[in-house]
C-alpha positions in Angstrom: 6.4 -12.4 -22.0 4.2 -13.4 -18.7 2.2 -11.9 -17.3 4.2 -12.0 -14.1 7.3 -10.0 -15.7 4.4 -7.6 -17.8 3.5 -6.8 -13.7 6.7 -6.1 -12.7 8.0 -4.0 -15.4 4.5 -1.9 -15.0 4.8 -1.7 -11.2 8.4 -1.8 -10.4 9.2 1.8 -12.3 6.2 3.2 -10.4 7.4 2.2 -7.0 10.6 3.2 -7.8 9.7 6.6 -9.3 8.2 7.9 -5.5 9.9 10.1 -3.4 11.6 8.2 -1.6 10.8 4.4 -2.3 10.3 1.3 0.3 13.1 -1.0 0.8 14.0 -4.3 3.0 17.3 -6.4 3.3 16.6 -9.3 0.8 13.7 -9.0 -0.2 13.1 -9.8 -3.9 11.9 -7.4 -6.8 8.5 -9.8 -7.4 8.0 -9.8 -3.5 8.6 -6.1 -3.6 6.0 -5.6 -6.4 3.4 -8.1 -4.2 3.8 -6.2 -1.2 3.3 -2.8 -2.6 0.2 -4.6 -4.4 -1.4 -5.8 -1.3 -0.6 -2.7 0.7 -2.1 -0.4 -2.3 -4.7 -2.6 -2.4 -5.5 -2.2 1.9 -4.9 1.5 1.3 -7.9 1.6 -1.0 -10.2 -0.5 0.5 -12.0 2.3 2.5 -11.8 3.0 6.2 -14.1 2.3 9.0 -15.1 5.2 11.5 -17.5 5.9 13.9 -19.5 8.6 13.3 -22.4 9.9 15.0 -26.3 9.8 14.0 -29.8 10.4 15.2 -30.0 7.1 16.6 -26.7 6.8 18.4 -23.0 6.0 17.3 -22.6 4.2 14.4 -19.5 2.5 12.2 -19.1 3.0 8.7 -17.2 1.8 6.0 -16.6 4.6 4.1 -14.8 4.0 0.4 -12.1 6.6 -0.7 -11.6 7.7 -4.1 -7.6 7.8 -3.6 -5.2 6.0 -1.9 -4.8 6.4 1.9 -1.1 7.3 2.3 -0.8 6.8 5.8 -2.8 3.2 5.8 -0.3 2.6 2.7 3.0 3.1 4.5 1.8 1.5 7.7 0.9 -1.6 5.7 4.4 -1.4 4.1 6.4 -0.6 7.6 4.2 -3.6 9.0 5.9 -5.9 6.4 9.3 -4.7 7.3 9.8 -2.2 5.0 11.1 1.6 5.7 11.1 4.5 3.6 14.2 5.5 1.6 17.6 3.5 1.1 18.9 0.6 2.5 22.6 0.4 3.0 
């Protein structure tokens, strides 16, 4: 077995275990599994936000422990995907 097919047997179940899942017209299991990969990935990377200190206004990046839902599904909708089933 590859390691490509080891991905999407690990990842596919997962994304297809959520509520409600994210789907798009022709769009192929492995390109399913790389989108929901990147997105997860964005979703996890931290956010930037201003915040304010003793000097002024600052940015920060600020990491998060888990993933960022709402960064997630934007990601995901930006891609052309929407939430539930396709018919």
């Amino acid at each position: 077995m590859n390691v490509r097919a080891a991905i999407v047997m690990l990842v596919v179940p997962m994304v297809a275990g959520c509520s409600a899942g994210w789907e798009q017209r022709g769009v192929s299991t492995p390109q399913l599994v790389e989108d929901t990969q990147t997105c997860r990935q964005v979703a996890q990377a931290g956010r930037l936000e201003v915040q304010k200190t003793v000097s002024g206004l600052s940015t920060l990046l600020l990491p998060v422990s888990e993933m960022d839902d709402g960064a997630f599904g934007a990601c995901m909708r930006q891609r052309g995907y929407q939430k539930g089933w396709v018919d």
